[in-house]
N, C-alpha and C positions, 0 to 999 in steps of 0.2 A: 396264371392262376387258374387252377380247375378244380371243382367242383360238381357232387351229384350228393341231392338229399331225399332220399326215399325215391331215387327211380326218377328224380325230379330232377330239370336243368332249374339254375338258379341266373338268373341274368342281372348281373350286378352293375353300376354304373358310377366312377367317381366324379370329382366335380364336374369336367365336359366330355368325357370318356364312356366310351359304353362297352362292354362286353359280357360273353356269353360264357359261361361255366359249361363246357363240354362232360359227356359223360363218359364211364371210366372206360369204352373202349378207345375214346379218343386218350387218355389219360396214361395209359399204358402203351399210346405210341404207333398205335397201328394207324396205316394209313391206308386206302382202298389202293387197289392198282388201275392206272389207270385208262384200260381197257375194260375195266367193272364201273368204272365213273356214270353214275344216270345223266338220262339228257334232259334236257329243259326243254320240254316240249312247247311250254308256254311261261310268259314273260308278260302282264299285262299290268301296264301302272296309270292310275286314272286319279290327277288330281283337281281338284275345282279350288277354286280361290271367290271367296264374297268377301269383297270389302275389304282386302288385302290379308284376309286368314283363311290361311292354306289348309286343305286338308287332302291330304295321298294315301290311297289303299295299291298298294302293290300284290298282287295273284301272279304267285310264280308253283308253277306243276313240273315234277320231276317222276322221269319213268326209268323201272328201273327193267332193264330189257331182260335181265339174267336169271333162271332158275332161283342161285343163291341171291342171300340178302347182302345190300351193296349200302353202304354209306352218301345218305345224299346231304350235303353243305347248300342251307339258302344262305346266302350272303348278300348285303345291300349298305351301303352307304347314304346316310340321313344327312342333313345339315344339321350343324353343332345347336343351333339353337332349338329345334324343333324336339318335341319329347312324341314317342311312341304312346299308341291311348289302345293299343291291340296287335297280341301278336296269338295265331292257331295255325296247330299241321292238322291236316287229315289226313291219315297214313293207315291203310287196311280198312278205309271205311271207318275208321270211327275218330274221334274229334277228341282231338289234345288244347285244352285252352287254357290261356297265360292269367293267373293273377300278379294283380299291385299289392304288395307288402312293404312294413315298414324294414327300411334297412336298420340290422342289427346292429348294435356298436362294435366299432371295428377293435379286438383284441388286440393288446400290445404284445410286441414282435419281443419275441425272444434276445434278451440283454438288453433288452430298451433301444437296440437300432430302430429307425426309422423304416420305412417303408420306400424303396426309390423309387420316384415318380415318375412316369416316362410327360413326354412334353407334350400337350393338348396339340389335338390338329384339328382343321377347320372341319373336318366334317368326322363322324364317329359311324365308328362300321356295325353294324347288325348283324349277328352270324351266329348261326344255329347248324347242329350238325345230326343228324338222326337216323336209325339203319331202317331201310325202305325191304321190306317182305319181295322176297326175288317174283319175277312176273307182277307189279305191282307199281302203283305210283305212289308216290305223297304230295298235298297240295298246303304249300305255305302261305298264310294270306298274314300283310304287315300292316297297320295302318297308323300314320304317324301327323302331326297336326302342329302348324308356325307361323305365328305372327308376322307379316313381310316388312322387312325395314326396310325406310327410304333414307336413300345415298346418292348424293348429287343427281336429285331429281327426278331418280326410277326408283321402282321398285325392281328388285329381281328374285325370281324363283330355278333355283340348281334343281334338275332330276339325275342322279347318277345314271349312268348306264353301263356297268360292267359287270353281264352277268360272267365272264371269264369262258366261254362257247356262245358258238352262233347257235341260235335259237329257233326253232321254227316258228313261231308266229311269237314277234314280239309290237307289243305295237305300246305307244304314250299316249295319253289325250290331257290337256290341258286347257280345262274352262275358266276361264275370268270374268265376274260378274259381279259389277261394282255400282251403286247408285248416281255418281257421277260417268261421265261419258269416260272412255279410254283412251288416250291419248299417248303419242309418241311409242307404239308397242314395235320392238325389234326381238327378231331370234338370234342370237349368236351362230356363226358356225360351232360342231361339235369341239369342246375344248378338254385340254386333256391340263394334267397337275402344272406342268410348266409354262402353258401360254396363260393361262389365268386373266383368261378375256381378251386379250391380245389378240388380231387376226393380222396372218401373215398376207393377205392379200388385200390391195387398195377398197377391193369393194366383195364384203363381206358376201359369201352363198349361203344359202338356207341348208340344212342338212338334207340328205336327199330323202324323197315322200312326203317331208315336211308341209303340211296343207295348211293355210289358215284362213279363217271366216269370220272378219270385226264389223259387227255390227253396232256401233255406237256404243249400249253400254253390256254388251254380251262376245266376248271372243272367246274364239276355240280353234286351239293348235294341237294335230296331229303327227303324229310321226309310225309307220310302221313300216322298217323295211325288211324285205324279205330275205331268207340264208345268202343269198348271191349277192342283195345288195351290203348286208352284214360285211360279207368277206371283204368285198370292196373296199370296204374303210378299213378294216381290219379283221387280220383271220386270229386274234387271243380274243375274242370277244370282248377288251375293252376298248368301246365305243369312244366316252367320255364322259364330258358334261353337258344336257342341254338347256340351254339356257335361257329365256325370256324374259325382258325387261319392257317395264309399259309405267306410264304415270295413267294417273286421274284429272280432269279441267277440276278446275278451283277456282274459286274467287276469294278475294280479301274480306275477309270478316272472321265471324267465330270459328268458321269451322263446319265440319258434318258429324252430325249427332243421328245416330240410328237408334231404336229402342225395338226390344223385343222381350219376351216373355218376362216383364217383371225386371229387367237389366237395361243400361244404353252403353255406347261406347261413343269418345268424342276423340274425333280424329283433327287434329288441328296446327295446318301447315303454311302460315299466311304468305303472299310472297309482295314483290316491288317495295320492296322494304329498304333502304337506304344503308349501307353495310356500316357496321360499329368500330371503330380503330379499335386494333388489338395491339397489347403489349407482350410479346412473346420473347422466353428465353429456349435457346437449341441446345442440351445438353446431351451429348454425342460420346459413347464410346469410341476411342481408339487404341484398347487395350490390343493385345499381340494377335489375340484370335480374330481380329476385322481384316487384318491380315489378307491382300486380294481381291476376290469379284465383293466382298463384300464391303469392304471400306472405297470402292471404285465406285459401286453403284449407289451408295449412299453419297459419297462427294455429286454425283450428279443429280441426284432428287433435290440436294440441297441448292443449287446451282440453279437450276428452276422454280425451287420456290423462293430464291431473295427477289427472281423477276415478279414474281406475283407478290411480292410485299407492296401492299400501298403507301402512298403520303398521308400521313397521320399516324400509320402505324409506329413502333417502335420496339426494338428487338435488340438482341447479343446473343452470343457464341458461346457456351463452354464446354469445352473437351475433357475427357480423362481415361485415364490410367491407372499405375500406379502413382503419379503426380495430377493436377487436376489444373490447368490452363483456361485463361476468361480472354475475350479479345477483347475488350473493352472494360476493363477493371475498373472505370469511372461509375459503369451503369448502362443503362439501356440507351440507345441514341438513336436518332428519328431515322427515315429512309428518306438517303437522299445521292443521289449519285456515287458522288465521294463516297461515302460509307459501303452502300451496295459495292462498289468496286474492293476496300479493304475486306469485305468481309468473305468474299471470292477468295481473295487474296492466301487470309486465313484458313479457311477451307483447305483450298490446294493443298496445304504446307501440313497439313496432318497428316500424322505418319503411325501407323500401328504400332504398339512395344510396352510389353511389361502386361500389369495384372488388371483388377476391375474392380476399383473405388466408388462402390452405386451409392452409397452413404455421404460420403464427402460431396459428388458430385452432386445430389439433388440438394442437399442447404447450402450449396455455393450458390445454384441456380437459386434457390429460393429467395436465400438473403439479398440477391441484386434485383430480384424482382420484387423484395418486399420493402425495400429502401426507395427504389424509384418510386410503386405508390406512397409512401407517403411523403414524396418530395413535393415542391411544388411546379413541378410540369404535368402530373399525370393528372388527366382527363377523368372526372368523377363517375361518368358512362361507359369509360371503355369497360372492354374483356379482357383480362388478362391471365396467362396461359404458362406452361413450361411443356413442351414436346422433348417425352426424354427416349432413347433406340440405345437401347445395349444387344448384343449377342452372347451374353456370359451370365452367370451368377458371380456375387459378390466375395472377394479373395482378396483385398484389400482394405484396411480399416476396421470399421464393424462387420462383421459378416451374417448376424443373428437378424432374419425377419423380420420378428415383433421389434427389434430394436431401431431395426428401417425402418418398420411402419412409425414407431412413437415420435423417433426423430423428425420424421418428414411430416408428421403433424405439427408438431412444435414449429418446426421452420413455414409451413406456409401459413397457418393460423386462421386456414377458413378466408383468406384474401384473393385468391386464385386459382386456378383447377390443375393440375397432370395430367397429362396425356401419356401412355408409355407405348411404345413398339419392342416388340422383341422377335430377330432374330436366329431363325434358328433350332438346332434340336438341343441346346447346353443350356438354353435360359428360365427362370425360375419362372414359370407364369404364372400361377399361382400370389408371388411375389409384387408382382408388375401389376395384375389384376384387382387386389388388392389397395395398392398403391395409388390404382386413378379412382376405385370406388371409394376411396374414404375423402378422398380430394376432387368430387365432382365430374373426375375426368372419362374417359372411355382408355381401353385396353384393344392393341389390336398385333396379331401375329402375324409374322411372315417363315412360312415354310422354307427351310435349307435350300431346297432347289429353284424356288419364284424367283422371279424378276423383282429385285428388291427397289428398283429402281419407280418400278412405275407403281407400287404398291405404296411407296412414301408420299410419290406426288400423289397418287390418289386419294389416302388417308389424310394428307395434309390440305386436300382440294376440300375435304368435307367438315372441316373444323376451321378453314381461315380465311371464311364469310361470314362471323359473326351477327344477327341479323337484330336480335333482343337481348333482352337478359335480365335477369329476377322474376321471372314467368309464373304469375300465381292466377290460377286457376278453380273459381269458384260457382256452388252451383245451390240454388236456393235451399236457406236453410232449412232443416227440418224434412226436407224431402229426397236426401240420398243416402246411403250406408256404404259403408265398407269400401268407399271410393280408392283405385290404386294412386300412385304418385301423381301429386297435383301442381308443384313448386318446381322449378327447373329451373337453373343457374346460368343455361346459356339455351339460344335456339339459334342453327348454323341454317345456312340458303341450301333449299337440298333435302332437311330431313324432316322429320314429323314427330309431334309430339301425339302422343295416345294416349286418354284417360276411361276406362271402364269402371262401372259404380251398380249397384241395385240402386231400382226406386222404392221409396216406402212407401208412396200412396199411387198404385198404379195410374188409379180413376181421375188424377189430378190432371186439370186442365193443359196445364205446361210447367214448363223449368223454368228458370231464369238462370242464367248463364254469364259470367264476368269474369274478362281475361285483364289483368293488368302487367304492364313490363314498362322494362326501359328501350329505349333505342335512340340511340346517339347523345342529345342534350336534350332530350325529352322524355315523358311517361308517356306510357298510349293504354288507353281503357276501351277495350270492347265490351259490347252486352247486348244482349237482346234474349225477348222471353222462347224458348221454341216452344212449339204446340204438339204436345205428346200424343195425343192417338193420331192426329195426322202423319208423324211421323211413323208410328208404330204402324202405322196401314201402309204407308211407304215403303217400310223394311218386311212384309209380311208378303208384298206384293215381288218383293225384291229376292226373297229366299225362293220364294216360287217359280219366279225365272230362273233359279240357279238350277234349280233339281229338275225345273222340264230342259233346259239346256243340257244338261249331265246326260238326262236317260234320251236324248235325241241324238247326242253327238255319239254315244257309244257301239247305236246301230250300226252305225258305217264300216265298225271296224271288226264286226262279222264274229266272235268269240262270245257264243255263250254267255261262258260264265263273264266275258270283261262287259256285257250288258247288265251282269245283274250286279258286278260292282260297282258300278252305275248307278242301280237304283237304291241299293243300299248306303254308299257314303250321300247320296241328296237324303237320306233320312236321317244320320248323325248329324247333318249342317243346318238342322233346322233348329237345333239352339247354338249358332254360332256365335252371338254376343255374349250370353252366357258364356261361353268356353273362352271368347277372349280374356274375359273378367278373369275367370278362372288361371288360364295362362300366364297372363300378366302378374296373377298374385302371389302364385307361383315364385316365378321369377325375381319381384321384387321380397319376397320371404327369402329366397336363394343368396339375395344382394345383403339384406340384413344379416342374415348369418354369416356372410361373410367377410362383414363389416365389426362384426361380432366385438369387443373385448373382454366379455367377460365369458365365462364356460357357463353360466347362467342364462344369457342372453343369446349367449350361442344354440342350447337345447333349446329352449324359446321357438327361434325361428325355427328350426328346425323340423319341431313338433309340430306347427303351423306348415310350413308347406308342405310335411308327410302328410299332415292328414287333407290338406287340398288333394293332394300329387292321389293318394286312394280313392277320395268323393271324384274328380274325371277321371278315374283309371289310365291317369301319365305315368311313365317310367321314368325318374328323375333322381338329382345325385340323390335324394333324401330315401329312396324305395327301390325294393328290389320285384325284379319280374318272374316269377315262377310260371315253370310248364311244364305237365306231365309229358314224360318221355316213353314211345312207346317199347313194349319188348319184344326182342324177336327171336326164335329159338335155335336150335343148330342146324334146325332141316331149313331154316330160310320163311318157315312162315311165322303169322302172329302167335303169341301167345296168349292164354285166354283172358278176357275183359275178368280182373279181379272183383271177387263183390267187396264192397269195404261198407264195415260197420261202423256207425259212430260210433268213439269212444266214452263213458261217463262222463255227460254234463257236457257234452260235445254236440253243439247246433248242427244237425243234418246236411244244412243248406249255410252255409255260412257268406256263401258269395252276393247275397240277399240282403244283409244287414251292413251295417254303417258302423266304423271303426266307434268303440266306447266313447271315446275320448274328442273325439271332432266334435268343437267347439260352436255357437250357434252361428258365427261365423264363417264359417270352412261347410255347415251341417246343408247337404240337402234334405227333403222332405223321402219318406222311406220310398214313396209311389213312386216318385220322378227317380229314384235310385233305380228303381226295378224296371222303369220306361228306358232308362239308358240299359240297362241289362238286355231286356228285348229286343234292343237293336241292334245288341252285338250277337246275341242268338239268331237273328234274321240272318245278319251275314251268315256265320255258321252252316245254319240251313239252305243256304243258297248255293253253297260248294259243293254238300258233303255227297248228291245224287251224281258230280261229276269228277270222283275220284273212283268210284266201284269199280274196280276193273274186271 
């Protein structure tokens, strides 16, 4: 799909997918040759992380060697969850910069066909293509911002690295600067789509120039290797993925609550907690397409986790097809030798054939797990679960969506959560996604080529440590607003719960703070009051070591302009509790709408996270990213800066003003609009003296 509106790229984004609207030289086909290809002189990606929210400016300059004008493609690969908050070229000296718009309603397709979806993948490309003035450069600057989830006990942050040529000066820096000490921090070796963390050697190497400096609560990893050492790894210039995983020391209690300008975030991940029996059902495609390494490596995920099923737990098998098989048609049955041995047994003896019954299977699963609870063996504290793995969409039975979704509500009745995997590039994710969000659960993909093998145990290593459950999370009345998601259905050993809120009386002494749950055959109540401006001094003293950390560590690595990148991203991170808040509201608007049932409720959220996704200038499915495109003429050089008049009743400056319609909710205040404006102009200015050629 391509697209140019007035001279403009339009950067469009569906639910986890992103892409760029090329302009109509690309559109009609031409492609540069590639002996005209510019080089990438510089490659400079500098992220800091406070308090487990990421923020990445990537500065990539492209030169174009040749008289004529040449075609330069920035390309970069973001993680799925992270949303861009700025994208500018400077190309001939002057500054093309991205606006946040509301995405438009999407026009129905001629005869009412659908639109086919291609299949979300774990990370979404960023890619911009623009004709660079011959003898000239352009400088692309990207900056993109991601809450870090914690999975069995780390966090981890992906940097891609595939500019597609070796580069003369490319270098990473990665600051981490957390209030708690840092602990457990490991680099991967560089990892490319198929090892997916995997290293083929007993004792992992660090990539090579890889430098790092952990100083209790401030670390910084470097990486910058040079054309020779590039080639070494590989001469297509994809690198891979570098990778760093680190936790934070904790103690048992509330939690850490940071507070700053007006906002707090409560990060809260207790641990020594005593695991909860879970009652789980495996409903397992073995429709014709599992067919091979994929029904091989799923018998062996499964194979490893009935060893990790504990005594107390209790579970069953069911399979399908176009017929739909239970290994224990009585119901759930406890782990016990005997049983773990039959259900091996089971396993083995599945055999791919026929179609893909995803309707039938999930109220088979459901109905035996909704009969066991209210039998009288089931345990009034456990968690109980269904992990369902297809590789197909639905060709059997019902095949309509909404009619899955309706049905698999009915069947589980708000008793139980879904878990779903999918498989593959043929599966409806979309579907599956859906599926665990309206039943509690989480959605996780596995790409065609991964190791499906170790992707299951790992998924199933993060959900089948049960620790709590019914998690209500409360914070003195009358002195917060707009708080994100506060109630959680289950809490697994391994991950973190995260709650961001405004305060309403900043000048207030303290919070008071009340975590209640279950765990095991018990309730457990946390509380204590925290003390606000103590902390608030805490977190002010804490942002300050992020940005002198950033513009110290960037010196080393000798690049101009990747210094002042430096100093610019520590000036966006100085409201980064706000932007969590923001992030997260985001995101959980995103979950609403597409939890959605009504087309009412749907525009709702909708309209809600557009006008978040605009107030931080995110690029998300709800908005589109516009950017002036520059033009270049036949001789190879610029074409003249247009003047442009405003139109009647047409605001001069519109970039200045705050969408009509943002709610007091979503509204910041005009000034703090125009403070974040400022700091995207600072970058701006910090480039645009080292593009002049």
């Amino acid at each position: 799909m391509r697209l140019t509106v007035h001279n403009r790229a339009v950067i469009g984004r569906e639910q986890h997918t992103s892409e760029i609207l090329q302009d109509e030289f690309e559109a009609e086909g031409h492609t540069c040759r590639q002996e005209t290809k510019p080089h990438i002189q510089e490659l400079s990606i500098k992220t800091t992380i406070i308090s487990r929210y990421a923020f990445t400016a990537v500065y990539c300059a492209l030169l174009n060697r040749h008289s004529a004008a040449s075609e330069g493609v920035f390309q970069f690969q973001i993680p799925a969850n992270a949303y861009v908050s700025n994208f500018t070229m400077i190309i001939g000296g002057r500054v093309y910069q991205s606006e946040v718009k509301p995405k438009e309603k999407r026009i129905k397709q001629e005869k009412g066909k659908p639109e086919k979806k291609e299949p979300d993948p774990e990370v979404e490309v960023f890619r911009m293509a623009a004709k660079i003035p011959g003898r000239n450069r352009a400088v692309f600057l990207l900056t993109y911002e991601e809450l870090l989830q914690r999975r069995l006990g780390r966090y981890e942050h992906v940097t891609s690295l595939r500019p597609m040529q070796l580069v003369s000066r490319l270098s990473l820096d990665v600051t981490i600067v957390d209030h708690s000490p840092i602990t457990d921090l490991e680099v991967l070796p560089l990892r490319n789509s198929k090892s997916n963390g995997k290293s083929n050697t007993a004792t992992p190497k660090l990539p090579i120039t890889t430098v790092i400096k952990n100083e209790k609560n401030v670390c910084q990893i470097t990486f910058s290797p040079n054309i020779t050492q590039q080639a070494k790894i590989t001469t297509s210039g994809i690198l891979g993925d570098f990778v760093v995983r680190y936790d934070v020391q904790r103690d048992m209690g509330i939690g850490d609550i940071q507070v700053l300008n007006g906002h707090f975030v409560h990060y809260f991940a207790p641990k020594d907690l005593p695991a909860v029996p879970k009652n789980v059902v495996f409903v397992i495609d073995t429709s014709a397409s599992m067919l091979g390494t994929k029904i091989r490596q799923t018998k062996d995920a499964l194979f490893t986790i009935l060893r990790d099923l504990r005594p107390g737990d209790n579970f069953n098998f069911v399979s399908f097809s176009n017929k739909i098989k239970v290994w224990q048609p009585n119901g759930l049955v406890p782990v016990t030798p005997l049983n773990i041995r039959d259900a091996k047994k089971f396993i083995y003896m599945l055999m791919p054939t026929g179609g893909t019954n995803i309707d039938g299977a999930i109220r088979t699963g459901s109905s035996l797990l909704r009969e066991y609870l209210s039998g009288p063996d089931s345990s009034p504290n456990s968690v109980s679960l269904i992990i369902f793995l297809t590789d197909g969409r639905p060709t059997v039975g019902e095949i309509q969506s909404a009619a899955i979704l309706g049905n698999t509500r009915s069947a589980v009745q708000e008793k139980f959560c879904i878990f779903t995997i999918g498989i593959g590039n043929d599966v409806d994710y979309r579907l599956l996604e859906r599926m665990a969000l309206e039943n509690c659960g989480m959605m996780r993909r596995i790409n065609e080529e991964a190791d499906a093998s170790a992707m299951l145990k790992g998924f199933y290593n993060e959900i089948g440590t049960p620790l709590l459950s019914d998690i209500r999370i409360n914070y003195t009345e009358n002195s917060v607003q707009y708080v994100t998601q506060n109630l959680f259905t289950n809490y697994f050993n391994g991950s973190e719960i995260v709650i961001a809120g405004k305060l309403i009386n900043e000048s207030a002494e303290s919070l008071h703070v009340q975590v209640t749950a279950s765990n095991n055959d018990k309730s457990i109540i946390l509380e204590t009051d925290v003390p606000l401006r103590r902390r608030r001094i805490d977190t002010e003293k804490h942002v300050k070591v992020a940005t002198a950390a950033m513009a110290a560590g960037v010196k080393a690595l000798g690049s101009d302009a990747t210094q002042k990148l430096g100093v610019a991203l520590g000036s966006v991170a100085e409201d980064f509790v706000e932007r969590v808040w923001g992030f997260l509201s985001i995101k959980e608007g995103l979950r609403s709408r597409l939890r959605s049932q009504t087309s009412k409720e749907r525009e709702d959220h909708t309209q809600q996270a557009a006008n978040l996704s605009m107030t931080y200038h995110f690029f998300t499915p709800v908005t589109n990213m516009v950017v002036e495109k520059p033009e270049v003429l036949a001789d190879g050089t610029m074409a003249p800066a247009p003047t442009i008049t405003p139109e009647a009743g047409e605001d001069a400056s519109p970039a200045n003003e705050l969408p009509d319609d943002t709610d007091d909710r979503n509204s910041k205040t005009l000034s703090h609009f125009k403070k974040k404006k400022k700091i995207y102009s600072l970058i701006y200015l910090f480039f645009l003296p080292a593009v002049i050629v």
